[in-house]
C-alpha positions in Angstrom: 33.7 71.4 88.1 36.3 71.1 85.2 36.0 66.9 86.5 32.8 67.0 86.5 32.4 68.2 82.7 34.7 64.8 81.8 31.7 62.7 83.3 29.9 63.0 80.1 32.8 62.4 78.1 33.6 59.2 79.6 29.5 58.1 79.1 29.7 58.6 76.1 33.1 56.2 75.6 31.2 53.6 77.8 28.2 53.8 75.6 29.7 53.9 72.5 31.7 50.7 73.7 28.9 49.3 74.7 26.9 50.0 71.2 30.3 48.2 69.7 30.0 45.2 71.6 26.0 45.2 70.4 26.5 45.6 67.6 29.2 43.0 67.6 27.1 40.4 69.5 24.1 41.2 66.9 26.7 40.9 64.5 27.7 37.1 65.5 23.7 36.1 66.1 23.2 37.0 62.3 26.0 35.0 61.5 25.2 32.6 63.7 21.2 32.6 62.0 22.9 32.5 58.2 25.0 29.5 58.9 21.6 27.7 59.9 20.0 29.2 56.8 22.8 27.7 55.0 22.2 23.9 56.0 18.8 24.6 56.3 19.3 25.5 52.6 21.6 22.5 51.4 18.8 20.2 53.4 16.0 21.2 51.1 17.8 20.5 47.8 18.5 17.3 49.0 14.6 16.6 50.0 13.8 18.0 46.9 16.0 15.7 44.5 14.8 12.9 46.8 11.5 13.8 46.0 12.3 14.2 42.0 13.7 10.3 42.1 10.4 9.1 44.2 8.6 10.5 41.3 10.3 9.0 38.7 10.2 5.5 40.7 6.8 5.6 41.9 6.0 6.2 37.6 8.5 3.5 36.6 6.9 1.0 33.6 7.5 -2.1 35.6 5.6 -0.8 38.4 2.3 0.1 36.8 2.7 -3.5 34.6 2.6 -5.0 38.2 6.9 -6.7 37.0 8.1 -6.1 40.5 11.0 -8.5 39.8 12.2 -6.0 37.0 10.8 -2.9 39.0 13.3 -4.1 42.0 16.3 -5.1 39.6 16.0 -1.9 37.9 15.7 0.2 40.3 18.4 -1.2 42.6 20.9 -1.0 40.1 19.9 3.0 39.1 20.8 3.7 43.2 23.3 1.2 43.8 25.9 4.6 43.7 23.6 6.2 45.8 22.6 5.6 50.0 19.1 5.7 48.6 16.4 2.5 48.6 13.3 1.9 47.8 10.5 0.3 49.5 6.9 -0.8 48.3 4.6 -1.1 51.5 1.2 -1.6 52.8 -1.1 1.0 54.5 -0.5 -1.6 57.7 3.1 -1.4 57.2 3.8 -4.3 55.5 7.0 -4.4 52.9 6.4 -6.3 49.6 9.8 -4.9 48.1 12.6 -3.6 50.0 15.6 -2.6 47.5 18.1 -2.9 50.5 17.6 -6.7 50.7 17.7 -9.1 47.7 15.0 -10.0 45.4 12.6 -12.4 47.7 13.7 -12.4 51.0 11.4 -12.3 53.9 10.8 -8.7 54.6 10.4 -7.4 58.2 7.5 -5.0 59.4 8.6 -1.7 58.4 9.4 0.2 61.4 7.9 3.5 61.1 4.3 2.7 59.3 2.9 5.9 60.7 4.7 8.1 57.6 2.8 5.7 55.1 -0.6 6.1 57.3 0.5 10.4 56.8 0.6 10.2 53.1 -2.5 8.2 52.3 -4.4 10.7 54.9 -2.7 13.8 52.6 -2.6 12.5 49.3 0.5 14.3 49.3 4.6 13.0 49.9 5.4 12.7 53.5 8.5 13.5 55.1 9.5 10.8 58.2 11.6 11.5 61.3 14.7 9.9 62.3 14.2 6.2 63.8 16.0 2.9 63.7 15.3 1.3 61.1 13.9 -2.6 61.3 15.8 -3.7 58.0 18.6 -1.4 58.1 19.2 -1.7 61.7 20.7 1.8 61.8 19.1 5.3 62.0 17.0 6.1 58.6 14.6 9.0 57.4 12.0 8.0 55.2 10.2 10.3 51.9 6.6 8.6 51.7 4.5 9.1 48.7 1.6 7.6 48.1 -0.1 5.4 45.0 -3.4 6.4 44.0 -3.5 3.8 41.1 -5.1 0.0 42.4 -2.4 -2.6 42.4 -2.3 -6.7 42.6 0.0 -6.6 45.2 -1.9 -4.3 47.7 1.1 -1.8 47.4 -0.3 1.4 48.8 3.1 3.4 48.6 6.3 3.7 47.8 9.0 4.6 50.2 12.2 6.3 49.2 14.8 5.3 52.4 18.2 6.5 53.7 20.8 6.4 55.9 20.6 9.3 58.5 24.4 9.5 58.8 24.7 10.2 54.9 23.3 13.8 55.6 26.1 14.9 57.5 27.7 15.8 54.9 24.9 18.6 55.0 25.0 19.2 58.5 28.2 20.2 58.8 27.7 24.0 57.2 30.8 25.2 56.9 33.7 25.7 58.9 32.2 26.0 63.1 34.3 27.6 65.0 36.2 25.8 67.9 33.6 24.3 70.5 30.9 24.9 68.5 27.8 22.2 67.1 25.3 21.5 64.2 22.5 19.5 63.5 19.4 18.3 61.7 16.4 17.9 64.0 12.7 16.3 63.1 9.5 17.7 63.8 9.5 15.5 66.9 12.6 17.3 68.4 14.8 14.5 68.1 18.8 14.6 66.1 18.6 13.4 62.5 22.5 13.9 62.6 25.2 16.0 64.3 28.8 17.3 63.8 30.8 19.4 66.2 32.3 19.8 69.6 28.9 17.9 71.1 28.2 15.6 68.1 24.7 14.2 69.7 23.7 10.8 68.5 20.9 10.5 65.9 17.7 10.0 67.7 19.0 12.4 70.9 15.8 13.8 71.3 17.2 17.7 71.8 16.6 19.7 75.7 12.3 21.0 75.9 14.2 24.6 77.1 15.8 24.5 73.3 12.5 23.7 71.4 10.3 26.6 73.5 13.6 29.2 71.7 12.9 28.4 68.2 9.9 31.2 67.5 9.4 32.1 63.8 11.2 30.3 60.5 14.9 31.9 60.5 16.2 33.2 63.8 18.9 33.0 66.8 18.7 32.5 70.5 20.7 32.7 73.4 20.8 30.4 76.2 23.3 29.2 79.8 24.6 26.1 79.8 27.0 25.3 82.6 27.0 28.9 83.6 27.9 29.8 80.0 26.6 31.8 77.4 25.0 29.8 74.5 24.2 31.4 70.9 21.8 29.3 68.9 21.4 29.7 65.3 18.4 28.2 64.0 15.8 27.8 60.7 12.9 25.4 59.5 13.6 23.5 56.0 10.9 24.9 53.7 7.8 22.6 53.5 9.2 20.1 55.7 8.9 20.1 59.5 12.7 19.5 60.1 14.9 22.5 61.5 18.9 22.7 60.9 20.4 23.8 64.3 24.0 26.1 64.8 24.7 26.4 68.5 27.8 27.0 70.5 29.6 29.5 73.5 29.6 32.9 72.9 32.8 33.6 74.6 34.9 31.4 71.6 34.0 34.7 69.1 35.1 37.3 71.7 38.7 37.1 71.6 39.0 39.8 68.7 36.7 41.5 70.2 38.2 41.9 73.5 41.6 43.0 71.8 39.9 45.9 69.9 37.6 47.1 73.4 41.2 47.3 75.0 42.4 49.6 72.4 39.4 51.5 72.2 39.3 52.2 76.5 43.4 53.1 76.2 42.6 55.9 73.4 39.1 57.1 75.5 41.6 57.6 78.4 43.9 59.6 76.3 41.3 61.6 74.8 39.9 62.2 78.3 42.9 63.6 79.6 43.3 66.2 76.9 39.5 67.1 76.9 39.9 67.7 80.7 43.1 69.9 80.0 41.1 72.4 77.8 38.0 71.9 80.2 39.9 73.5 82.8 41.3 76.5 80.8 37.9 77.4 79.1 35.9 76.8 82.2 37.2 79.8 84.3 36.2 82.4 80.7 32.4 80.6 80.4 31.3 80.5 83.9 30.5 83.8 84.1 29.1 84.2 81.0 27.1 80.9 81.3 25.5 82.2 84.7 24.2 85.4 83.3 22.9 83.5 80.0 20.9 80.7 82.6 19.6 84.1 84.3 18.1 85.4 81.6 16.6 82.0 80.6 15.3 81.6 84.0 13.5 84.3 83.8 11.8 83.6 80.5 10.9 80.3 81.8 8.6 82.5 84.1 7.0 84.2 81.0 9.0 87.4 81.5 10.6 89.4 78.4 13.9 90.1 79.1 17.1 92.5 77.4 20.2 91.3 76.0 22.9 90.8 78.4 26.1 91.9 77.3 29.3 89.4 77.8 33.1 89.5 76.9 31.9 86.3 74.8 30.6 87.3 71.6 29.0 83.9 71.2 27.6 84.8 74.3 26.0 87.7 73.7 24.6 86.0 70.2 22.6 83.7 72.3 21.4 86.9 75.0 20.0 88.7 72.0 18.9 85.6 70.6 17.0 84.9 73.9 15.9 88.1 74.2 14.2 87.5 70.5 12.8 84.7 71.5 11.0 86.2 74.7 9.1 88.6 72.7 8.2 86.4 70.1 6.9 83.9 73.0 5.1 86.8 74.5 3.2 87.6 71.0 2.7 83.8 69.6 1.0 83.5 73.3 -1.3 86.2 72.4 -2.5 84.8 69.0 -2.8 81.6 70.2 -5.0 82.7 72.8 -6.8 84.8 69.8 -7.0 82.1 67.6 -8.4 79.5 70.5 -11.0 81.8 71.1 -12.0 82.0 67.7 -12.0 78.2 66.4 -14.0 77.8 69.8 -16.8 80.2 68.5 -16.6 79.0 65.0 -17.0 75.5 66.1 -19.8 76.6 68.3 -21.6 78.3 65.5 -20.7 75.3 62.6 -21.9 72.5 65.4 -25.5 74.4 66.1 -26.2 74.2 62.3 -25.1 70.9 62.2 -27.3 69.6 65.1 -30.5 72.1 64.0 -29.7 70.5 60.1 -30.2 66.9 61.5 -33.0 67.3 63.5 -34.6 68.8 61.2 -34.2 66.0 58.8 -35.1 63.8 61.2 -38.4 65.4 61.8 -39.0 64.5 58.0 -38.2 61.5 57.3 -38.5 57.4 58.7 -36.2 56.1 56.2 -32.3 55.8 57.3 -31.1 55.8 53.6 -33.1 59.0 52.6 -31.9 60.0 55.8 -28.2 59.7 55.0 -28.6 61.4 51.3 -30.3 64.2 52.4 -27.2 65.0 55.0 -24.9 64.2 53.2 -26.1 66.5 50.4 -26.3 68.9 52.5 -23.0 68.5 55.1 -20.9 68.7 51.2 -22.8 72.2 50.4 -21.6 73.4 54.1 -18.0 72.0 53.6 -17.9 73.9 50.7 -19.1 77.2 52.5 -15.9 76.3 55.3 -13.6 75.3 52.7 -14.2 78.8 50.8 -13.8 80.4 54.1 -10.8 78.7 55.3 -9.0 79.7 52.1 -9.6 83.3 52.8 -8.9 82.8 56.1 -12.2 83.3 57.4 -12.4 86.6 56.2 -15.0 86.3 53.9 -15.9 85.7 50.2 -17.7 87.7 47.2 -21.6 86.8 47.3 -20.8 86.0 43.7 -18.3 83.3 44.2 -20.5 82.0 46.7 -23.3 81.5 44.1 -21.1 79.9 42.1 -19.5 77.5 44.4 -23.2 76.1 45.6 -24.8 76.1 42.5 -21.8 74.3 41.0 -21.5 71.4 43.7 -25.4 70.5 42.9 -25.5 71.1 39.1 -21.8 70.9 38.5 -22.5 74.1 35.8 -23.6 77.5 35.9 -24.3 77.5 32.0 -28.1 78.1 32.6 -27.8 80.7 35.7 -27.6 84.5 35.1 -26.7 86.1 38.2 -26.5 90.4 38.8 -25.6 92.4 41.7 -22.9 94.6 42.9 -19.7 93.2 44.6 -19.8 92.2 48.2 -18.1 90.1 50.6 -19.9 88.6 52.4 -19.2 87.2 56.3 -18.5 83.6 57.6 -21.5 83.3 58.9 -23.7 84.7 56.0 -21.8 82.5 54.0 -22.8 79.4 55.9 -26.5 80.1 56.1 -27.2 81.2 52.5 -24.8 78.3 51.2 -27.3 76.0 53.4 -30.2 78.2 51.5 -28.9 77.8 48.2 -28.0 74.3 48.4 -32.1 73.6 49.1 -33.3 76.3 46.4 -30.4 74.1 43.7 -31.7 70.2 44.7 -35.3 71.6 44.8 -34.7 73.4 41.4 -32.8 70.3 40.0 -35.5 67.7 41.4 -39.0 69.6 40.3 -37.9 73.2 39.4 -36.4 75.0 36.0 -33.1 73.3 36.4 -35.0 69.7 35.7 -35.2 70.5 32.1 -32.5 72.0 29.1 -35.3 74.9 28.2 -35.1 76.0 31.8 -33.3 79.3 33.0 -32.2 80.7 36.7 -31.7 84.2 37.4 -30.3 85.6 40.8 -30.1 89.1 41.4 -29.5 90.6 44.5 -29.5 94.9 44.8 -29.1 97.3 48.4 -31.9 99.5 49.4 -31.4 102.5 50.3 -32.9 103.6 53.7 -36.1 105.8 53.9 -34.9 107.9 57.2 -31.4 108.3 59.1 -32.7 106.0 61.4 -32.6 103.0 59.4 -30.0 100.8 58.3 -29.2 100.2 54.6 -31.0 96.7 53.5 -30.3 93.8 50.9 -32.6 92.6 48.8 -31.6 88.8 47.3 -33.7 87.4 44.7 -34.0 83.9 43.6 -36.0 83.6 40.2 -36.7 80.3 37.8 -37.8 80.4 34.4 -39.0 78.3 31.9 -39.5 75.4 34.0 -42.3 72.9 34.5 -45.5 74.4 35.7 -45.0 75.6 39.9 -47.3 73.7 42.2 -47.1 74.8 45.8 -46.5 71.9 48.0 -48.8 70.4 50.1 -46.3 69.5 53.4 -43.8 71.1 54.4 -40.0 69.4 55.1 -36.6 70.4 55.6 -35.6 72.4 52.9 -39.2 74.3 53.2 -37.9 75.0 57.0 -34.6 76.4 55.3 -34.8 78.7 53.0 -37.4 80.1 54.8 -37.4 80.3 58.7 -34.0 79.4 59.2 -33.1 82.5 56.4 -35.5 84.9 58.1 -34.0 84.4 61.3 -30.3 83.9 60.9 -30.0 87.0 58.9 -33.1 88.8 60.6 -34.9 89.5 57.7 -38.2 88.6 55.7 -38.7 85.6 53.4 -41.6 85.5 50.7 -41.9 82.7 48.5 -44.5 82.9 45.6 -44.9 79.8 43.6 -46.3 81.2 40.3 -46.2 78.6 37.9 -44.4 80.4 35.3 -41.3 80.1 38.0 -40.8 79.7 41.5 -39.7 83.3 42.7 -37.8 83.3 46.3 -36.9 86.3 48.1 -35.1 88.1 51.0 -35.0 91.4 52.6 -32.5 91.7 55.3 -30.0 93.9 57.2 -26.6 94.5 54.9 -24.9 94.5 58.0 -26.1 90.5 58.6 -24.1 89.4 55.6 -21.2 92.6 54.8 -17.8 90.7 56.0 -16.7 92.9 59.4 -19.9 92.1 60.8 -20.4 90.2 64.2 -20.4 86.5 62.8 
């Protein structure tokens, strides 16, 4: 058993080796990525600078005066220091000036007239690949750019040239590690230059298995070659369709690696031995303890509640009594839960019937989808502010007053102009839901066409409980909705939604009556119900 209780020890040395060695191979692949960054880097100031002297060529005096004899003795000597030449060329190809050869001499095709038929298509400067070069005879890059100005000569761009072996000076990144490579590759997958253990000849056009790696603009690979493991390094240069390529074997960057796992396994051994030595001693004290305490959670795994046991460990008996805790507490958060489940399932019941009796009837009423949508979502904001109010006193109910105020604010957004009387009560969830529904309709109507549509106009709201005539009935509540001052009352000739809602939807949700008298001095509104349909306590 005391074995045994060592086997996790000994994962956990293996995996944390294991996340070493990760971590250490993730380690070399970044590396491996910045030192391709790096040429990738160095590359782009070079294609830039070449760019910056195209410019200033391609603008020279003697070129727009048509002096090509000047522009070519010029410019020669300006890049004689350099591995840079110019050429002036044709859209077919043809050279008229070639800096490389002397002023006059029969010029050759150029050799790669496709980057000159690139940049007239673009209007923009081209970047060639690698190819051997008709003039040069040796591998070359061209930097196309176009002319836009007409010229006597035909000239349709000017070429900037050079040698592909002067770049590998930027290839080379810095130090590689033994057996390890570097290179510039075009967009066509073919070696601009290389240094290193493989040192590929320009124009190598690089293995398809190494082009379908390179996914996204800065990354790393790894690959088997020869039954060895590869790491490739690679990134794009910016704005150019060349890549600069690190690659080499993974097993030249393990040898400190190896040294420190070695150390690491001899001290996990050590460590193991001691951690089995105190294993042993404290197993024979816990077992005991350990069986009683998977007892007791055994049987709270089957829903029982369970007592303490007691232990000669004392931070055994902390965990029984904690355990023991823990049962009750299960047993009673299992009760409310059930309690609360049953609840939101009859709240959600009730809030969902209003909802689907709201929208059909408001469907009923109307044709039009976008008087459609207003009128719900008037009226879904007046009930989310009835469950809002609710949810903040946990359901429990809220003053009749508040409630007032809460409606009439969310249509009017004041209560400057409403005087409202009546003694305190708090009123149920569900009472609060229909007469926030009611009250909503009573405030648009009021706001549209009723007291509230002008500045002289004036709402009361009074509510009072009537008293019962005999034992046998129940105390009642009178609510009163009264507008004065308003524009003269009509009574309407059809009747829509909100008719439907302040008065057979009030009559029957709180099991009352509902008269309405539309005297033109003021609409007056009023309901006689139960108390018990809207005191909070109530079935809801």
């Amino acid at each position: 058993m005391a074995v045994l209780a060592t086997v996790p020890v000994l994962a956990f040395v293996a995996f944390l080796l294991l996340q070493l060695e990760r971590s250490q191979f993730q380690t070399m692949r970044t590396d491996v990525a910045d030192d391709a960054q790096a040429i990738s880097r160095a590359v782009e100031r070079k294609i830039a600078d070449m760019e910056t002297t195209l410019a200033l060529v391609a603008n020279s005096v003697e070129l727009q005066q048509g002096d090509l004899q000047a522009f070519h003795a010029r410019v020669g000597e300006s890049l004689k220091e350099s591995s840079l030449y110019v050429m002036l060329a044709r859209r077919d190809g043809v050279q008229v000036l070639n800096t490389r050869m002397p002023w006059g001499a029969t010029l050759k095709p150029m050799a790669n007239p496709d980057s000159v038929m690139a940049a007239l298509r673009s209007g923009n400067v081209e970047l060639s690949g690698v190819f051997f070069g008709a003039t040069s005879e040796r591998w070359v890059v061209n930097l196309t750019m176009p002319v836009t100005a007409r010229t006597s000569d035909g000239i349709n761009a000017v070429v900037l040239t050079q040698d592909a072996a002067s770049l590998a000076s930027l290839a080379a990144g810095e130090a590689l590690p033994s057996g390890w490579s570097s290179a510039l590759v075009d967009g066509d997958g073919r070696i601009v230059v290389s240094n290193g253990a493989e040192n590929k000849p320009s124009g190598t056009e690089i293995e398809q298995s190494w082009l379908d790696l390179m996914y996204g603009s800065n990354n790393s690979a790894v690959f088997y070659q020869n039954g060895r493991q590869y790491l490739m390094g690679y990134a794009k240069v910016a704005d150019w369709p060349w890549r600069a390529l690190v690659w080499g074997p993974v097993d030249s960057l393990k040898g400190s690696f190896i040294t420190l796992w070695q150390s690491l396994l001899i001290g996990s051994l050590v460590l193991m031995t001691l951690l089995l030595g105190i294993v042993l001693v404290a197993a024979h004290h816990l077992r005991s303890a350990i069986r009683r305490i998977a007892c007791m959670a055994e049987r709270i795994g089957h829903g029982e509640i369970v007592s303490p046991e007691r232990t000669k460990i004392l931070e055994a008996n902390q965990v029984a009594v904690a355990l023991s805790n823990a049962s009750f507490d299960r047993a009673e958060a299992e009760e409310r839960i059930h309690f609360i489940l049953q609840e939101l399932v009859h709240r959600t019941k009730n809030i969902l019937s209003l909802v689907q009796a709201m929208m059909r009837q408001l469907a009923r009423g109307t044709d039009d989808v976008e008087e459609f949508q207003r009128a719900v979502s008037g009226r879904l904001a007046g009930l989310a502010q009835s469950i809002e109010a609710l949810a903040k006193q946990q359901w429990g109910g809220i003053p009749l007053a508040s409630l007032v105020d809460l409606q009439l604010t969310t249509v009017t957004g004041s209560v400057d102009r409403i005087h409202r009387r009546g003694p305190d009560l708090l009123v149920n969830a569900n009472a609060v839901q229909n007469l926030g529904l009611v009250f909503h309709e009573l405030a648009t109507n009021s706001v549209k066409y009723g007291a509230l549509s002008v500045l002289e106009g004036r709402l009361r709201i009074e509510w009072e409980v009537l008293e019962p005539e005999t034992q046998e009935e129940d105390p009642r509540l009178r609510l009163q909705w009264i507008e004065q001052y308003g524009p003269p009352v009509t009574k309407p000739t059809r009747r829509g939604f909100g008719s439907t809602v302040i008065e057979r939807h009030a009559a029957s949700a709180f099991a009352g009556d509902v008269t309405i008298d539309f005297d033109p001095a003021g609409l007056r509104w009023t309901l006689v119900a139960p108390l018990s349909s809207f005191l909070a306590g109530s079935t809801d």
